[in-house]
C-alpha positions as CSV (number, residue, x, y, z in Angstrom):
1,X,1.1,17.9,-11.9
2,X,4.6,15.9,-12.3
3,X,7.5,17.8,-13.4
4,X,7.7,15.3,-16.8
5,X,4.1,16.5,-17.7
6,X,5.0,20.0,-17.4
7,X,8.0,19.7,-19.4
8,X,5.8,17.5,-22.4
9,X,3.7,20.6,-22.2
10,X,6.6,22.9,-22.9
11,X,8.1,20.8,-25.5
12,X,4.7,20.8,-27.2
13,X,4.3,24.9,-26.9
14,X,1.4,24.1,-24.5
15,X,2.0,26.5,-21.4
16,X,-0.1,27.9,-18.5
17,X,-0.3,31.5,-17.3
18,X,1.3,30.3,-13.6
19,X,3.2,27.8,-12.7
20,X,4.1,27.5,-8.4
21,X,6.8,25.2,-7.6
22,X,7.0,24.7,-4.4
23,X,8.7,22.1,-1.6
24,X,12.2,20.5,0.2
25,X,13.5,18.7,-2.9
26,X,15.2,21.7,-4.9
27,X,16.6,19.7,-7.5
28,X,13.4,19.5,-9.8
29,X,12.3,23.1,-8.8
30,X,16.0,24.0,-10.5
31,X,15.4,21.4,-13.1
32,X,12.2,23.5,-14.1
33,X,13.6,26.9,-13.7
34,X,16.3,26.6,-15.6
35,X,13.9,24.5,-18.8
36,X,12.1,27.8,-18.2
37,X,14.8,30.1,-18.3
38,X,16.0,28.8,-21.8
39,X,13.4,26.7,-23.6
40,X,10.4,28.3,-23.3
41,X,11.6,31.7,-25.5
42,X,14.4,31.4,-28.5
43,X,17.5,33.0,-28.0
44,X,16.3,36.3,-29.6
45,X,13.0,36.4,-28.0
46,X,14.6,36.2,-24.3
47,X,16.6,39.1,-25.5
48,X,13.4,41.4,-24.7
49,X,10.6,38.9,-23.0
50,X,12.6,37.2,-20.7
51,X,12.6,38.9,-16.8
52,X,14.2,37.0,-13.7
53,X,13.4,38.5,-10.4
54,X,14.9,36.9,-6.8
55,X,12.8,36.8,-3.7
56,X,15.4,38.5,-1.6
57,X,15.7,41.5,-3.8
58,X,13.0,41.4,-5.0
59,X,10.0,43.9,-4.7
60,X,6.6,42.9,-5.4
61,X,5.0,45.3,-7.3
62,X,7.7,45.2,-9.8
63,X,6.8,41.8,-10.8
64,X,3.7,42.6,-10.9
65,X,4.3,45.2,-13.3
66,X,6.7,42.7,-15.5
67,X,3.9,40.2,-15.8
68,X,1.6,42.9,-16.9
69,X,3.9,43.7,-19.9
70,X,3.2,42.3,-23.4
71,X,5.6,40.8,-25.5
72,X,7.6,42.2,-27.8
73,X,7.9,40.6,-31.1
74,X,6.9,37.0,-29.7
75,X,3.8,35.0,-28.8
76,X,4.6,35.5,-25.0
77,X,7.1,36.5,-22.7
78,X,8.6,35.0,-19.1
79,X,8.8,36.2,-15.6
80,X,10.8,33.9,-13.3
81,X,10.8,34.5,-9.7
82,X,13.3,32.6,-7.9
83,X,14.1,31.7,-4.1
84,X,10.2,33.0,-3.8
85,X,10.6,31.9,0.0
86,X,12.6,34.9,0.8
87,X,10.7,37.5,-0.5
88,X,8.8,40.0,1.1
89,X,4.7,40.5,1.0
90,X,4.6,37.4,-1.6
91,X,0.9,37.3,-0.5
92,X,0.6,40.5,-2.4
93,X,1.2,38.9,-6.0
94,X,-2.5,36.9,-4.9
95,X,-4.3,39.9,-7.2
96,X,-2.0,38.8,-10.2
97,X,-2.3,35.0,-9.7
98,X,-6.0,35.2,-9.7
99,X,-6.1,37.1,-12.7
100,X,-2.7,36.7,-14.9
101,X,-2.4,38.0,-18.1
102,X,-2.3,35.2,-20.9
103,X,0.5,36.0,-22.7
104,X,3.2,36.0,-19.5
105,X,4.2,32.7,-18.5
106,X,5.0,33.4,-14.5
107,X,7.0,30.1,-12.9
108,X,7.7,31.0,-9.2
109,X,10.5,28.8,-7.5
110,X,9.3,28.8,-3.6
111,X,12.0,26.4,-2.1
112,X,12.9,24.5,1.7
113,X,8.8,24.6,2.7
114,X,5.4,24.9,1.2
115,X,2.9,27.8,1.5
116,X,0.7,27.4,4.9
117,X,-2.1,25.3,3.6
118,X,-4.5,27.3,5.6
119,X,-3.4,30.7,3.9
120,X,-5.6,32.6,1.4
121,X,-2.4,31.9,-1.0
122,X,-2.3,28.4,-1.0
123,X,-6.4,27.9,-1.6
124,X,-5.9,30.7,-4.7
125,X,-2.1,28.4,-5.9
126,X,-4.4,25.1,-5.8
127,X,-7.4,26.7,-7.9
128,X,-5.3,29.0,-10.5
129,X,-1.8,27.8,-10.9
130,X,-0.1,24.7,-12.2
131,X,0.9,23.7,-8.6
132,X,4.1,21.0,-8.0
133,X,4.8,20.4,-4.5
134,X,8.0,18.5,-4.1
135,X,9.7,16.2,-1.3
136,X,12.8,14.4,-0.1
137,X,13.4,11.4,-1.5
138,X,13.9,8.8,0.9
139,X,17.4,7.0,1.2
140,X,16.0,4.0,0.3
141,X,14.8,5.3,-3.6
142,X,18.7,7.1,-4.3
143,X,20.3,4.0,-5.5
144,X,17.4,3.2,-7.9
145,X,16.8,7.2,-9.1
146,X,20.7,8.0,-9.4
147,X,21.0,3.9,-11.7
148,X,17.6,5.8,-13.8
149,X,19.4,9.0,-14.1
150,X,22.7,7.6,-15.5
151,X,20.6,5.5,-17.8
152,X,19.1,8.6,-19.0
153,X,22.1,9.8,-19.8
154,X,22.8,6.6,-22.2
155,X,25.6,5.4,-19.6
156,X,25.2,2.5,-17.1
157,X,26.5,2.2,-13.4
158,X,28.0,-1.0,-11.7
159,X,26.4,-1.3,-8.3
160,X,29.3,-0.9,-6.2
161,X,30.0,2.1,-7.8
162,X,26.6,3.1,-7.3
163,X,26.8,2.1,-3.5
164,X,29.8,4.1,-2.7
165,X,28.5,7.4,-4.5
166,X,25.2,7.2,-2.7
167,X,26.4,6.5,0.3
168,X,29.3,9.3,0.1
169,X,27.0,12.0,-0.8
170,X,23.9,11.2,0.7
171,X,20.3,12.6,0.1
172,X,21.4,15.7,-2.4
173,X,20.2,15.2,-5.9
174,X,21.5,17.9,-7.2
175,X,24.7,17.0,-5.8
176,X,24.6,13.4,-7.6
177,X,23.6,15.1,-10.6
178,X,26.6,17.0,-11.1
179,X,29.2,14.4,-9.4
180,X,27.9,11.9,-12.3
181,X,28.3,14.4,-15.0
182,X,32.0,15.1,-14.0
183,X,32.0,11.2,-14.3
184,X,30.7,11.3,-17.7
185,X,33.3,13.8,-19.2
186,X,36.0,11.7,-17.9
187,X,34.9,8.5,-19.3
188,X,36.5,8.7,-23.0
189,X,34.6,6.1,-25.2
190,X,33.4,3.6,-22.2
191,X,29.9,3.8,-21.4
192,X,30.0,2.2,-18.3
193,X,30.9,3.8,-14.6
194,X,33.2,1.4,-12.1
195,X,34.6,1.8,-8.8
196,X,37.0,3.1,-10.2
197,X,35.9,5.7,-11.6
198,X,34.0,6.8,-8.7
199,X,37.9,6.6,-7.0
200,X,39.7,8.7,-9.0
201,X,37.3,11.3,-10.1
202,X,34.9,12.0,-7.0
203,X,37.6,11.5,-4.5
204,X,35.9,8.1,-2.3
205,X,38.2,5.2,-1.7
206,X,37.1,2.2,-3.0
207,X,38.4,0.0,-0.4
208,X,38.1,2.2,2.6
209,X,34.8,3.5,2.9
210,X,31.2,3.3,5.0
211,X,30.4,0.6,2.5
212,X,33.1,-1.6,3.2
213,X,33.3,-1.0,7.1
214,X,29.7,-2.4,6.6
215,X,30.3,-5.1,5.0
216,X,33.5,-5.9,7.5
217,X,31.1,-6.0,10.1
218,X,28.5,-8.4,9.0
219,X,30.7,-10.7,7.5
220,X,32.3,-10.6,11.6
221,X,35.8,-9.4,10.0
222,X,37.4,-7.9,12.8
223,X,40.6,-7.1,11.0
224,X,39.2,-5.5,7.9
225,X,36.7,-3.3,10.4
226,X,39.8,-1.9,12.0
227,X,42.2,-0.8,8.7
228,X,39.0,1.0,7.7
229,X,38.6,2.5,10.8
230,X,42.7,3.4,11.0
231,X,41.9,4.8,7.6
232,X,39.2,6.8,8.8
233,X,41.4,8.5,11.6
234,X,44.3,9.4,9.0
235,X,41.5,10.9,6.7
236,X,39.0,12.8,9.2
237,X,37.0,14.2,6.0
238,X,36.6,10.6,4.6
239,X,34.1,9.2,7.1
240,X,33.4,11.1,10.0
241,X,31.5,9.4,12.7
242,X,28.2,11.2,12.2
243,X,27.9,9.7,8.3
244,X,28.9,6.8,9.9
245,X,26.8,5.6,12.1
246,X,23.3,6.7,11.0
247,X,24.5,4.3,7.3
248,X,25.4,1.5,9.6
249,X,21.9,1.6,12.0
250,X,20.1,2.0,8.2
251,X,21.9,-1.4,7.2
252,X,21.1,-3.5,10.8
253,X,17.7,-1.8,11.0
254,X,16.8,-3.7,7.7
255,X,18.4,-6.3,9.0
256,X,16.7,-6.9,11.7
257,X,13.4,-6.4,10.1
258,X,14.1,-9.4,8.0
259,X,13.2,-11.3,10.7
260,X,9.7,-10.5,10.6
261,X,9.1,-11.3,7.0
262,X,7.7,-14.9,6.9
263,X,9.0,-15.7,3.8
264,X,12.9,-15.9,2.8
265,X,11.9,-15.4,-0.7
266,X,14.6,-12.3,-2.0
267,X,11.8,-10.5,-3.9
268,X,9.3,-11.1,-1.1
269,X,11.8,-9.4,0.9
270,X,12.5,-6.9,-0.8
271,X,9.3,-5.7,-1.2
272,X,8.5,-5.7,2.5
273,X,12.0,-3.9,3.3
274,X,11.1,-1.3,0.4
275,X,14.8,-1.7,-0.9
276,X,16.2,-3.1,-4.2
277,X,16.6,-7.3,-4.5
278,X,20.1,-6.4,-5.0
279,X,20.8,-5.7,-1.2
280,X,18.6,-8.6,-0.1
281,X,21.4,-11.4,0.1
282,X,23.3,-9.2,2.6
283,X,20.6,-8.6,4.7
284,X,20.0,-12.6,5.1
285,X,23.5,-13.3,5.5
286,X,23.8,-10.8,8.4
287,X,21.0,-11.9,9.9
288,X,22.3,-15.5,9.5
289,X,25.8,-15.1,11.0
290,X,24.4,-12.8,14.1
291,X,20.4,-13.9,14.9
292,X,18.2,-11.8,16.2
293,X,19.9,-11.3,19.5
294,X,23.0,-10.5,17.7
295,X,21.6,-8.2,15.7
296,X,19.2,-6.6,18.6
297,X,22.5,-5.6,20.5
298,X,24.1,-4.4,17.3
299,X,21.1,-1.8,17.3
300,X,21.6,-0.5,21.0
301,X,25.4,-0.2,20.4
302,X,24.9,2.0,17.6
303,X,22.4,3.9,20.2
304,X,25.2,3.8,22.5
305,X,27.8,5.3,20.6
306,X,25.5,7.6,18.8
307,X,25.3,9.2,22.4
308,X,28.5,9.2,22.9
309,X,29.8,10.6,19.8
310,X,28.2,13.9,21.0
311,X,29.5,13.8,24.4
312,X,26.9,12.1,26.2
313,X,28.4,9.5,28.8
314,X,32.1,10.2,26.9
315,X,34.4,12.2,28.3
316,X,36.1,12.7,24.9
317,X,37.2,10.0,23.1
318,X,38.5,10.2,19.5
319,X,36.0,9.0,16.8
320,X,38.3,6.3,16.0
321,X,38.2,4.9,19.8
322,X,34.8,4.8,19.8
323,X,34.6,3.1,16.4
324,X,36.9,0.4,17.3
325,X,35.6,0.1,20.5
326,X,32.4,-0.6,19.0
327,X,32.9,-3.0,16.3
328,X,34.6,-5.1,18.6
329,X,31.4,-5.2,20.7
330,X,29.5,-5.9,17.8
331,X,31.6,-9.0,16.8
């Protein structure tokens, strides 16, 4: 079950006796948690029918006992158990799960991994429980989810804006989540989120950053790639070279897979790359100015200096040494 269908359900006063949320991606296990927490019961029902339990303190025969409960002047009443990974003998709430009471709506968040699929737990979650097993998102969907989620929120995003908070904060949803509401309340009347914005309020430069050394590099601008760089080593916590390089081998690992795509059709592309159009004229132009052996060596230099980085065939040069050393063996 998707986490929209679940929340139709409770916006239509249809619920189950068990819901088991499970997976690495926390942000929609929180999403449902807290729509549990305060939509499900009114404000005076919660007062008596809502219970929250958390895995690490929590001890199972007490919720148990809490699901057991009736209600008290409501239809139904909810048990939350959150951080479920951490608790002790969760296998022990099977004899509840198999046979929950209909009135208690019991939402378990069970974050970081799923129940062992082989388990006597996980057959019983599959057969009795609304089950939603989350994942990652890869890098390559963030752009397009966190453009949806701003939409949702009846604002729109400019895509270098979009660029520069992705690529600042990486694969945390939650984290976007909340960056782009800070946006919101700073906006005044405008609807719409600029570089700018993203500048003064989240704290990314937008003329110094991973983005732009990027773009430096495949447009061969030497000069450019080392002011970002310089920047870089007078603000350590802007860029360090470990969110560096793995954004720069995503970029010339696409790049280079342009040239086995047969067609130089953008949407063709983009399809085969699994990216948005938007990024596709970049890609061809890198590929353009360096060629596939350009590009190839490109590749084993960020190998190279990946390795070194850590201390591997370096015998401790500064982030921004190996950075400028690099780029100029690129160009």
């Amino acid at each position: 079950m998707s986490v929209d269908k679940i929340l139709a359900d409770w916006k239509k006063k249809s619920f189950k006796p068990v819901y088991w949320l499970e997976g690495d991606e926390d942000y929609y296990i929180d999403m449902l948690m807290q729509a549990a927490e305060h939509t499900i019961l009114t404000d005076a029902e919660s007062s008596f029918n809502l219970t929250v339990f958390y895995g690490r303190e929590a001890n199972w025969a007490d919720v148990v006992n809490a699901c057991m409960r009736y209600p008290m002047f409501a239809e139904r009443q909810v048990v939350l158990l959150k951080e479920a990974q951490q608790m002790k003998d969760i296998d022990k709430l099977e004899g509840y799960i198999a046979n929950p009471l209909s009135s208690t709506v019991f939402v378990i968040g069970h974050k970081e991994k799923k129940v062992d699929g082989r388990s006597k737990l996980a057959k019983l979650l599959k057969d009795r429980t609304e089950l939603l097993q989350t994942k990652k998102m890869y890098d390559s969907q963030l752009p397009g989810w966190t453009e949806k989620l701003v939409a949702s929120k009846g604002y729109q995003i400019n895509q270098k804006a979009l660029l520069l908070l992705v690529d600042h904060i990486g694969n945390d949803l939650n984290r976007i989540d909340n960056e782009i509401n800070k946006l919101l309340l700073n906006l005044g009347e405008r609807k719409s989120i600029t570089e700018d914005d993203i500048e003064k309020y989240v704290g990314i430069s937008k003329d110094f950053n991973v983005f732009e050394l990027q773009d430096a590099i495949a447009r061969k601008d030497l000069p450019k790639a080392i002011r970002i760089i310089q920047y870089f080593e007078s603000n350590p916590k802007a860029a360090p070279i470990q969110m560096v390089l793995p954004a720069l081998y995503n970029f010339f690992s696409k790049v280079f897979q342009v040239f086995g795509v047969q067609s130089r059709d953008e949407k063709m592309i983009a399809s085969s790359l699994g990216v948005s159009p938007f990024f596709v004229k970049d890609y061809l132009a890198a590929a353009q100015r360096f060629e596939y052996p350009g590009i190839e060596r490109i590749l084993l230099l960020l190998h190279e200096y990946n390795l070194r980085s850590v201390g591997i065939n370096d015998s401790g040069s500064s982030d921004a040494a190996l950075m400028k050393e690099m780029v100029v063996k690129m160009m």
